[in-house]
N, C-alpha and C positions, 0 to 999 in steps of 0.2 A: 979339138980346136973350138973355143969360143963362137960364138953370133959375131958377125964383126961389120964393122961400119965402112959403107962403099959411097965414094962418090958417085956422081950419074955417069962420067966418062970411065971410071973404072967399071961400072955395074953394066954402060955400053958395052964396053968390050973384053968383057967377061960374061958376060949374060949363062949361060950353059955352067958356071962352078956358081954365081949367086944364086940359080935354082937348085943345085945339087948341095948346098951349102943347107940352106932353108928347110929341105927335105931330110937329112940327115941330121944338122945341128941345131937347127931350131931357125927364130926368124933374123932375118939380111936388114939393115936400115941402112938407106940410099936414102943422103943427101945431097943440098944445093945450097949451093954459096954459103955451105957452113952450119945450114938449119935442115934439121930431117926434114926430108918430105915424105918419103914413104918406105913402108915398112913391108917384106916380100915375106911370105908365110906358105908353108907346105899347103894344098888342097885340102889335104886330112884336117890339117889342123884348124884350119878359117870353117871348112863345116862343120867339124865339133862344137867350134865356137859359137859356130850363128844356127845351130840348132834350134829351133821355136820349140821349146817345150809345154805343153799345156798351152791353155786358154785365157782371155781376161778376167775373167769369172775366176776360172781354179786361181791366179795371181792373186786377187782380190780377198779371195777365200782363205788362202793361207798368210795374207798379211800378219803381221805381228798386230798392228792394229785393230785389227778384226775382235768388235768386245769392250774397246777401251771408253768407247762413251763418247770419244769425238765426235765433235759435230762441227758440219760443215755448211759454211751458208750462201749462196748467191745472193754478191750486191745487188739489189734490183735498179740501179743507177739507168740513163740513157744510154742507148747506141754511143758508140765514141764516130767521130768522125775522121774519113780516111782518104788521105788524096790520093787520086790515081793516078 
């Protein structure tokens, strides 16, 4: 069986097959009034995904850019001004 598309009143009262759905077939999109709002993902999977690997530096370091000669410059312009 597919991922499949739950309203919020069906993903209410069904809550216990949208997790066991998520955990076994991948992820559940629960929408409202017709527009996704949110999308329900195994624990496995959301930490796979949001894994921090490395540092800013190693990122930086393995750019594809890193060598190309770009150069980067700050406008030295005024502070902007900001209401609060």
């Amino acid at each position: 069986m597919p991922a499949k598309i739950w309203t919020v009143a069906e993903a209410k009262s069904k809550l216990s097959e949208v997790i066991d759905l998520a955990q076994s077939r991948g992820p559940q999109t629960i929408t409202r009034n017709g527009r996704t709002a949110v999308v329900v993902v195994a624990a496995e999977e959301w930490e796979r995904k949001t894994k921090r690997t490395g540092n800013l530096a190693e990122f930086f370091a393995a750019s594809p850019l890193r060598g190309s000669g770009l150069k980067i410059q700050r406008l030295k312009d005024r502070a902007r001004n900001v209401d609060l």
